[in-house]
TORMARDREN-772818 format. One line per 10 residues: number of its first residue (from 1); their letters; for each residue x, y, z of N, C-alpha, C. Coordinates in steps of 0.1 Angstrom, whole numbers, plus 5000, padded with zeros to 4 digits. Layout:
NUM) A) X:Y:Z:X:Y:Z:X:Y:Z; ...
END
This chain:
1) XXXXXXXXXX) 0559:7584:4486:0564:7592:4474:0565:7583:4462; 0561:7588:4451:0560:7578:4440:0576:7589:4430; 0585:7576:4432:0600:7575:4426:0599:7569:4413; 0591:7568:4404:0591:7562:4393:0591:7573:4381; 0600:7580:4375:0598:7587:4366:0587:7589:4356; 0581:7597:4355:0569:7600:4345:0556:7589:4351; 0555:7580:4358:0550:7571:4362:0535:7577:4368; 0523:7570:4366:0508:7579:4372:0506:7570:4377; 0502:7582:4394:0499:7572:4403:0486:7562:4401; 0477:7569:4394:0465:7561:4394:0466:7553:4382
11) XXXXXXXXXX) 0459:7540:4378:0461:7532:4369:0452:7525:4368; 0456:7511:4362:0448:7501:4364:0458:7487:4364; 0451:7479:4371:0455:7463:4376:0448:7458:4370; 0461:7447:4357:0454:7441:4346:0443:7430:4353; 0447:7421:4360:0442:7412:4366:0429:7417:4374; 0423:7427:4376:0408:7433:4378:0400:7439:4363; 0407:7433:4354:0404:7445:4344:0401:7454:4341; 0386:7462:4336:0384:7475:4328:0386:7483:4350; 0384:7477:4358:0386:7481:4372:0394:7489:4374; 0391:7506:4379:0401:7513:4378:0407:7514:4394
21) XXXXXXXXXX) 0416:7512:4397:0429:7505:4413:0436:7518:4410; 0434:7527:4425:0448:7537:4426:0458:7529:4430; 0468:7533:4427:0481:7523:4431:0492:7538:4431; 0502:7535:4437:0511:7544:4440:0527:7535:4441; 0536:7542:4430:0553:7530:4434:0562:7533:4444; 0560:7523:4450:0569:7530:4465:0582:7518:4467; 0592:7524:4468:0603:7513:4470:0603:7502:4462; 0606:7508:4451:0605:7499:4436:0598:7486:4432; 0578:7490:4440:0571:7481:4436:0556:7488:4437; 0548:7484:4429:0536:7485:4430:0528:7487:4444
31) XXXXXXXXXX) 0521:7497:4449:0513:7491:4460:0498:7500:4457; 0491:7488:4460:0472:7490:4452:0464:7495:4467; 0453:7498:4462:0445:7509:4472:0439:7493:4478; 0437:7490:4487:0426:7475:4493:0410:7479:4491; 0408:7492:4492:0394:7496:4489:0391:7494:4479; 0399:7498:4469:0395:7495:4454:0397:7484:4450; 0402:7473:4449:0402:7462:4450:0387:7455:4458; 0383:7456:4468:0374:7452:4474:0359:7457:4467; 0361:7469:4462:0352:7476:4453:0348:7467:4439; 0361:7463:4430:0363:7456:4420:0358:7446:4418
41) XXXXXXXXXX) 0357:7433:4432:0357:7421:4437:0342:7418:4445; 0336:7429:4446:0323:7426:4455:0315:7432:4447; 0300:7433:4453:0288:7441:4446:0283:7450:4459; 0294:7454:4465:0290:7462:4478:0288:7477:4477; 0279:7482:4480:0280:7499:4483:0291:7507:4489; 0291:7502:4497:0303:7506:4508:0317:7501:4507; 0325:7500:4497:0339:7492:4500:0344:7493:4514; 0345:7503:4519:0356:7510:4527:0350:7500:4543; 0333:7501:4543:0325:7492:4553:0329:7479:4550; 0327:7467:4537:0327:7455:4532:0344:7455:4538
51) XXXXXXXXXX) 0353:7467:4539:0368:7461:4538:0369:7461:4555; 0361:7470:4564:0364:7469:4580:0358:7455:4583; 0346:7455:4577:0341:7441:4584:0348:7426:4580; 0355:7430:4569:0360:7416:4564:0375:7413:4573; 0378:7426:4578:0389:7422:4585:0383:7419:4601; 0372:7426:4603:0370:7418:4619:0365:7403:4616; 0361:7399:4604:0356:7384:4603:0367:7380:4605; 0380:7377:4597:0389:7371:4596:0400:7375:4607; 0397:7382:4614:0406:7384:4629:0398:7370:4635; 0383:7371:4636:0371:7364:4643:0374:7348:4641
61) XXXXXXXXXX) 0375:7346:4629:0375:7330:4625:0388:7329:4623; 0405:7336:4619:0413:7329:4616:0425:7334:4627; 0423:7345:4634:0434:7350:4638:0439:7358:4634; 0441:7361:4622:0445:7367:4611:0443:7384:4616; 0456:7394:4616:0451:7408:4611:0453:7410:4602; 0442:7413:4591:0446:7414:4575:0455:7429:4575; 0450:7439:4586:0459:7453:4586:0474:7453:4581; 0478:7440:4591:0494:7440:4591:0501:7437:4580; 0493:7433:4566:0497:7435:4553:0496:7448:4546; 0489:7459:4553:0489:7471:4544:0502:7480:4550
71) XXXXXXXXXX) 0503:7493:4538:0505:7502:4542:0501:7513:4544; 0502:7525:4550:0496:7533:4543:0501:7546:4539; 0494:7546:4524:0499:7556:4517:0488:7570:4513; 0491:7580:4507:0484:7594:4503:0479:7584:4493; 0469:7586:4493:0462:7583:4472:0449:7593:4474; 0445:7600:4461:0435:7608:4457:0418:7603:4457; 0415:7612:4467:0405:7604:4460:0391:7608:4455; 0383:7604:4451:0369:7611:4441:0365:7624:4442; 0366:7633:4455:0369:7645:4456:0380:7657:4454; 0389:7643:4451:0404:7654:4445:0414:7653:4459
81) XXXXXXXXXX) 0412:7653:4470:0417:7656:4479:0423:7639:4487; 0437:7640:4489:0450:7629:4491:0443:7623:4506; 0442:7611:4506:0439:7608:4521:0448:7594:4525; 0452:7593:4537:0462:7579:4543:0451:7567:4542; 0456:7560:4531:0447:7548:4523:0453:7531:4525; 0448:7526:4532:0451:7509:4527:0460:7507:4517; 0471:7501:4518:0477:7497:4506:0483:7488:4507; 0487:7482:4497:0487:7465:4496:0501:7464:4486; 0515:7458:4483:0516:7453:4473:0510:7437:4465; 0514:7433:4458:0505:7424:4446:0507:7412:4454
91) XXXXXXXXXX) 0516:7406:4464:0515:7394:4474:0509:7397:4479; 0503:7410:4487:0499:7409:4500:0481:7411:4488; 0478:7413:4481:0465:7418:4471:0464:7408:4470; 0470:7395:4467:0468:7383:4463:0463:7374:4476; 0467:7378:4491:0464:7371:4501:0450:7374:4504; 0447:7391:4503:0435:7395:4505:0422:7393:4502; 0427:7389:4483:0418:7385:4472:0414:7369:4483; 0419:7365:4488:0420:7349:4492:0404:7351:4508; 0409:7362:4511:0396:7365:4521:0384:7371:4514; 0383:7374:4505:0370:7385:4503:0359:7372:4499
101) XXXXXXXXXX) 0349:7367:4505:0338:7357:4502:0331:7363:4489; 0331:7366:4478:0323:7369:4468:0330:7361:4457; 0318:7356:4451:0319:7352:4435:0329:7359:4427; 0327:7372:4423:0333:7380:4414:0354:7376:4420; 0354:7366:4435:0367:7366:4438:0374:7352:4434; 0358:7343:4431:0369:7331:4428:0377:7329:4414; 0372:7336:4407:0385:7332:4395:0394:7332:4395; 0397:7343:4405:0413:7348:4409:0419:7341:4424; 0408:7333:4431:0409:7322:4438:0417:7309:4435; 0406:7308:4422:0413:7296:4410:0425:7297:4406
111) XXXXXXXXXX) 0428:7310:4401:0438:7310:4394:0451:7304:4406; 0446:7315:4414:0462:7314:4425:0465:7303:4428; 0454:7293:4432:0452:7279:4433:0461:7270:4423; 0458:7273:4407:0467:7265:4394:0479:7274:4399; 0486:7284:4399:0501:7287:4402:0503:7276:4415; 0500:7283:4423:0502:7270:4432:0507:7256:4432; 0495:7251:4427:0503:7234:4420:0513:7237:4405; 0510:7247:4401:0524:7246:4387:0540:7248:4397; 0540:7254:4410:0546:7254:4412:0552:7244:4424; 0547:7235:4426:0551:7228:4436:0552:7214:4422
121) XXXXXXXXXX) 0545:7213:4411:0547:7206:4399:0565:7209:4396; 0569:7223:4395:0583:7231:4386:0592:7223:4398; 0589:7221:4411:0603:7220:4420:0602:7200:4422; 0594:7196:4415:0594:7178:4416:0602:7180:4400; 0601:7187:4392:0604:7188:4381:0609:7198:4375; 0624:7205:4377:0621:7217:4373:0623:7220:4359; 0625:7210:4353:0623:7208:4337:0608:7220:4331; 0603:7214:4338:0586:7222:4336:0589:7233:4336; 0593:7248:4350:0597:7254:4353:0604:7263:4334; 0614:7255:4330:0621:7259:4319:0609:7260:4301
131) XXXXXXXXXX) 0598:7252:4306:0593:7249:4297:0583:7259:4295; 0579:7267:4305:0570:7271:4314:0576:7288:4307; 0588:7288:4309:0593:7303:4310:0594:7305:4294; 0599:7297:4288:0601:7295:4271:0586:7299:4263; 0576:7292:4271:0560:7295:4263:0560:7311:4269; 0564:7311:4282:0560:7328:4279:0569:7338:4277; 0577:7340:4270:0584:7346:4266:0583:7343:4248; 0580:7330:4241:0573:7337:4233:0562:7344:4227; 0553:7339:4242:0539:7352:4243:0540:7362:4238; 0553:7369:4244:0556:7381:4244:0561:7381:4229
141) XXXXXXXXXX) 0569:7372:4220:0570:7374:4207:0583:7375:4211; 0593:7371:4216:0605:7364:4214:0610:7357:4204; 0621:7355:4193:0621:7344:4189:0629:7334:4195; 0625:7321:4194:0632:7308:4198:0646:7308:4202; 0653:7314:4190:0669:7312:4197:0675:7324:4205; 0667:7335:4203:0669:7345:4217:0665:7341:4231; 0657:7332:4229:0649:7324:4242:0661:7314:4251; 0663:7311:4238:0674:7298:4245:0688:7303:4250; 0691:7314:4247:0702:7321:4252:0698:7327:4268; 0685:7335:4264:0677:7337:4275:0674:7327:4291
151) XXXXXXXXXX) 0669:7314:4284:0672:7307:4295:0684:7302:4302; 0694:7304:4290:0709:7303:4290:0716:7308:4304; 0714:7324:4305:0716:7331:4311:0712:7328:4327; 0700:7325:4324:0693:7323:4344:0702:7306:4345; 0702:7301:4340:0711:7290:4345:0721:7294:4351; 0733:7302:4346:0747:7305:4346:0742:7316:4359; 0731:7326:4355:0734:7332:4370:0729:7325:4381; 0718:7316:4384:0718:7307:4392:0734:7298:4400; 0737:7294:4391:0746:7285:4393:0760:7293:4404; 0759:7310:4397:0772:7320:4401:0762:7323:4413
161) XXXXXXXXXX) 0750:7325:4416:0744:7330:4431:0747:7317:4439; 0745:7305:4434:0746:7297:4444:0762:7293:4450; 0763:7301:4443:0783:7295:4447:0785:7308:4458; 0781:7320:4455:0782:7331:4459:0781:7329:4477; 0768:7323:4477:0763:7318:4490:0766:7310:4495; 0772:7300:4491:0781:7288:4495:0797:7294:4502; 0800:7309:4497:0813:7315:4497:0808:7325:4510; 0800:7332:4516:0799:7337:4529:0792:7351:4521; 0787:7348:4508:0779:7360:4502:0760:7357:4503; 0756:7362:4510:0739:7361:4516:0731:7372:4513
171) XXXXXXXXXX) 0734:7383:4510:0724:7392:4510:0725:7400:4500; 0711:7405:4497:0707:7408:4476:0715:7421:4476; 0720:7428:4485:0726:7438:4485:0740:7437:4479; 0744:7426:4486:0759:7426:4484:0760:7418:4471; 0744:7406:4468:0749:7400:4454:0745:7414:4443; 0741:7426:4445:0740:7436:4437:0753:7441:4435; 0761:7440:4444:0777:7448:4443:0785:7443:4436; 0782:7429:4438:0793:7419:4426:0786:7420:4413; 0773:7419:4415:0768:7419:4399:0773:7431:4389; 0771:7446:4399:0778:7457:4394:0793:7456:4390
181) XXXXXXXXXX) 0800:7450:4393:0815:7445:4393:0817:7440:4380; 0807:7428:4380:0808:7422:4362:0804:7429:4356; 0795:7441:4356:0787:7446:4348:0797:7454:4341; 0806:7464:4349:0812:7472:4345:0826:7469:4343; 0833:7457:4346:0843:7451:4335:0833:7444:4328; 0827:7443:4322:0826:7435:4309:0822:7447:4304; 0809:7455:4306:0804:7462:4296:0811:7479:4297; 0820:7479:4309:0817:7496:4305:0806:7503:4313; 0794:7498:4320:0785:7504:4328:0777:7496:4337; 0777:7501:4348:0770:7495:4360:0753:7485:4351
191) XXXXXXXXXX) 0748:7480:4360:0728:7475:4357:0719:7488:4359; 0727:7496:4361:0714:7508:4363:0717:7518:4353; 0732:7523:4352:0729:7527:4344:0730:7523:4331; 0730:7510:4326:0727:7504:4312:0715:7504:4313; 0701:7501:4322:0688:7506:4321:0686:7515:4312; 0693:7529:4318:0690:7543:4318:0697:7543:4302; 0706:7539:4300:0711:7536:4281:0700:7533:4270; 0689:7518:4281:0678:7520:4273:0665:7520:4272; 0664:7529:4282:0654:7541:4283:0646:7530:4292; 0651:7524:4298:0641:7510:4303:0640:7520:4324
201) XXXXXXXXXX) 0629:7511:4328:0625:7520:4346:0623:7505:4347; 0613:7499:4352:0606:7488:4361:0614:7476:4355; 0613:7476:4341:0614:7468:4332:0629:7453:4336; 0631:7445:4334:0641:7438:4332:0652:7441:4323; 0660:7443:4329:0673:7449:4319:0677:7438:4310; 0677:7420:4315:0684:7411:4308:0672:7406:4292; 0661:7407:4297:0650:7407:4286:0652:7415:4277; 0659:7427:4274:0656:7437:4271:0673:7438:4259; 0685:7427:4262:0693:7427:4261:0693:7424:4240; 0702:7429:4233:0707:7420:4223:0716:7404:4226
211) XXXXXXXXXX) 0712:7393:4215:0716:7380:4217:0735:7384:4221; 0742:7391:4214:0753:7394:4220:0756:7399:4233; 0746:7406:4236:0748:7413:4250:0746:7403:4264; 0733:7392:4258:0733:7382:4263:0744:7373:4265; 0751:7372:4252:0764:7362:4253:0774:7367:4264; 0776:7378:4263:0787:7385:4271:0784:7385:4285; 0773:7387:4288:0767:7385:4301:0774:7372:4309; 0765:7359:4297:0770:7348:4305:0782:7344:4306; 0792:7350:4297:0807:7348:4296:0809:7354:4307; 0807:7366:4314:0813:7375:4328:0811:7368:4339
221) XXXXXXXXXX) 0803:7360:4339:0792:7357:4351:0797:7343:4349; 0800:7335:4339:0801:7321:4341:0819:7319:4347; 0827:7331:4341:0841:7334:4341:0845:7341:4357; 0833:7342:4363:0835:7347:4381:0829:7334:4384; 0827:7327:4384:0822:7316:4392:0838:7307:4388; 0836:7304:4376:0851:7295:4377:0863:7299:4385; 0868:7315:4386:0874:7324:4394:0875:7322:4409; 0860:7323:4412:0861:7320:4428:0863:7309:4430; 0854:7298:4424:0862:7277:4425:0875:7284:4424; 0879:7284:4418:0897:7284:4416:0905:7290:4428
231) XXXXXXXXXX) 0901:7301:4432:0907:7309:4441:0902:7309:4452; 0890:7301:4457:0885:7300:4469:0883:7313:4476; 0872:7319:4467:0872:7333:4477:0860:7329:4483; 0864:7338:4497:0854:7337:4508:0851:7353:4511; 0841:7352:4516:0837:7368:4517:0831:7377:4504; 0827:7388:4512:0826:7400:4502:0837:7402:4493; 0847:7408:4501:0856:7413:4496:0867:7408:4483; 0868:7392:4485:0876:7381:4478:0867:7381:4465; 0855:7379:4464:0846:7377:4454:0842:7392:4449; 0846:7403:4449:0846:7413:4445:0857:7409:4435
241) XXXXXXXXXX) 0866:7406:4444:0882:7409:4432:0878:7395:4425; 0873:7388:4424:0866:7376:4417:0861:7382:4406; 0845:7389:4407:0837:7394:4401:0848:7400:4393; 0858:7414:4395:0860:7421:4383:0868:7410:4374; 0873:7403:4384:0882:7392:4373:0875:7387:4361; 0865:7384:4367:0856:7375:4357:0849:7385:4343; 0845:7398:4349:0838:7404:4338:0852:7410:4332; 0864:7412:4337:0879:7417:4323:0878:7402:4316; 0874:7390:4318:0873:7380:4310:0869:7387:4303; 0850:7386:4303:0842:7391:4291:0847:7403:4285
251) XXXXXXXXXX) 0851:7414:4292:0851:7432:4287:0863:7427:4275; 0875:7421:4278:0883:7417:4270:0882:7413:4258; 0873:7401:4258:0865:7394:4248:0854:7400:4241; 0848:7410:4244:0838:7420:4240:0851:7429:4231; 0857:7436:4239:0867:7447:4232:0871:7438:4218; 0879:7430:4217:0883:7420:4208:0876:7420:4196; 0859:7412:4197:0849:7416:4188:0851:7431:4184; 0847:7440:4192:0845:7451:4184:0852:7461:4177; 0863:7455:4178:0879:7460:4172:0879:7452:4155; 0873:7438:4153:0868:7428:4145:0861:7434:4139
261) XXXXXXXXXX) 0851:7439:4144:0833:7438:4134:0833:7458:4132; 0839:7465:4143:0839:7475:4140:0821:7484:4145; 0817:7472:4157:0805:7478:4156:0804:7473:4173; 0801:7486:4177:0796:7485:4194:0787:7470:4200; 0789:7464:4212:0780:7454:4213:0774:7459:4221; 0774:7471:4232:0766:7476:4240:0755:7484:4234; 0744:7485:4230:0734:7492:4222:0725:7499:4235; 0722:7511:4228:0702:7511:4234:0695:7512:4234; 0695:7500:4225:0686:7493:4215:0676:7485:4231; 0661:7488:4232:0652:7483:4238:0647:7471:4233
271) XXXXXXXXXX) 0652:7454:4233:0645:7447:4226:0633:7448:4219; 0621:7448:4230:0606:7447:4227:0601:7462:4215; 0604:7470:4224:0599:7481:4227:0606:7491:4218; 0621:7496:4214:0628:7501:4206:0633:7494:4198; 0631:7491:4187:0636:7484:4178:0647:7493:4174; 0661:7482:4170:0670:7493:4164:0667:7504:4152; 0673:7517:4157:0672:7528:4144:0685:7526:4133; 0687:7524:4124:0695:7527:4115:0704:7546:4118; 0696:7556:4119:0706:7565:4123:0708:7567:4135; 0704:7561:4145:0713:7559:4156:0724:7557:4155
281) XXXXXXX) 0729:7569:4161:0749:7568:4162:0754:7558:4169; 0762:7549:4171:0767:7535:4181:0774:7545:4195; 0768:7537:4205:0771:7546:4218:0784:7548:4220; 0789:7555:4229:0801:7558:4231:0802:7550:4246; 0813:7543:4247:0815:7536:4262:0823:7542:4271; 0820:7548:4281:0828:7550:4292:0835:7543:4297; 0847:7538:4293:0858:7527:4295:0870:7538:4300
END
C-alpha cells in the first residue's frame, strides 16, 4: 500500500536516468520494480528471463539468493493490470546492480566502489565526512552560515544519541520518543507534526528548518544531554523526564525571544522549497 500522500507510484530513479522504474512507498521508503531496473541496465529482450537467470547464476557461483532481498509488491503493468512484482529498496537495488554482468552496469559499479572508499576514507578521518556534507549541501544552494549551524546540529545530536545509549536507551523507537519530548517542550509540536506545519512528507524536517529554529534545536538537545550527565538517568523513563527538562530549557528561551522580537520562531516557512510569504499570518502555537 503506497502511504505517501499525493505520491505516484510509478516514477523514475534518478540514478538510471531518462529510465522509467515502477516503484511503490511502502513503510516510509522507496521500493523499485528489479525488472525494471534489469531492463534499464541490460540490452536484453526479456528482463523478467535476464532477472531468473541471473539469480540461478549467482545462487550457482556465489551462494547467494538474490530473492531474499526482494519484496513483493502489486505494481502495474504495460497492460494496465497490478501484478506481485520483485521489489527491491535502494540498498538492496544497489547490491543487485553489483550482480547484473553488463556494461550499461559498471558506472554504477564504479560509482558504489568511490562511496565505498570515501567512506572507509570519512571513519580514518572524519574530518572529510564534515567536509563532504558542507559541499553538498551547498549543491543544494545553502548558504555557508546556515551550513555551519547545520553541521552544528548533527554534532550535538550525535553527541545526545551517544549518551542516550550509553544510558540503557538502544532502539530508534524509543530515541524517537525522547526526540518528541524535546520537540514539544521547546517548540510547541511533536517532528511530525512540525513536518505537516511545513507542508514537508519524505523530506528532512532539520534541512528544512529556519537558522533560529536550528538554534533552538541545538539548545534542547544540547540542554538534555547535560541533564542526564547531571542526573544520571538510566532508562527510558529517567531520560524522558531528562528530555522534557532539556527542551523547557529551549521552549523557555524561545518564549523569551518572542515576547522580545514580537515575532514567532516556529514558521512554515519550507527552507528550499517555500520561501517565506510576507502575508503569511505567524502561526499560532499550541502551547
Amino acid at each position: 500500500m503506497n502511504t505517501e500522500p499525493n505520491s505516484e507510484t510509478a516514477g523514475k530513479m534518478v540514478v538510471f536516468g531518462a529510465k522509467q522504474i515502477r516503484r511503490d512507498w511502502v513503510d516510509e521508503q522507496w521500493y523499485f520494480s528489479v525488472v525494471d531496473i534489469v531492463a534499464a541496465l541490460t540490452d536484453s529482450d526479456n528482463p523478467r528471463d535476464y532477472w531468473y537467470r541471473m539469480k540461478q547464476r549467482e545462487q550457482e557461483t556465489s551462494g547467494i539468493e538474490l530473492s531474499t532481498f526482494c519484496r513483493q509488491l502489486k505494481l502495474t503493468s504495460s497492460d494496465g493490470k497490478s501484478y506481485q512484482t520483485d521489489c527491491v529498496n535502494t540498498e538492496a537495488a544497489f547490491r543487485i546492480i553489483q550482480s547484473i554482468p553488463s556494461p550499461k552496469a559498471e558506472p554504477f559499479k564504479r560509482w558504489l566502489a568511490q562511496v565505498g572508499y570515501e567512506r572507509v576514507q570519512e571513519i580514518e578521518n572524519p574530518e572529510l565526512a564534515q567536509q563532504r556534507m558542507r559541499e553538498l549541501y551547498k549543491q543544494k544552494g545553502y548558504p555557508a552560515d546556515w551550513i555551519e549551524k547545520r553541521v552544528r546540529t548533527i554534532a550535538v545530536r550525535d553527541e545526545l544519541t551517544s549518551e542516550w545509549q550509553q544510558r540503557g536507551v538502544k532502539e530508534q523507537k524509543d530515541f524517537a520518543i525522547l526526540t518528541s519530548e524535546i520537540s514539544k517542550a521547546t517548540f510547541g509540536v511533536t517532528p511530525s507534526d512540525y513536518k505537516k506545519l511545513k507542508g514537508l512528507k519524505r523530506e528532512n524536517l532539520r534541512d528544512h528548518m529556519t537558522d533560529l529554529e536550528l538554534i533552538f534545536t541545538m539548545l534542547g538537545e544540547a540542554a538534555t544531554t547535560e541533564i542526564a550527565r547531571n542526573k544520571d538517568a538510566q532508562g527510558l523513563l529517567k531520560n524522558k523526564l531528562a528530555a522534557k527538562a532539556g527542551g523547557e530549557v529551549a521552549g523557555n528561551a524561545r518564549r523569551q525571544l518572542e515576547a522580545k522580537s514580537g515575532k514567532k520562531v516556529v514558521t512554515r516557512q519550507n527552507y528550499l522549497i517555500n520561501k517565506p510569504k510576507p502575508s503569511l499570518p505567524p502561526l499560532v502555537e499550541n502551547e
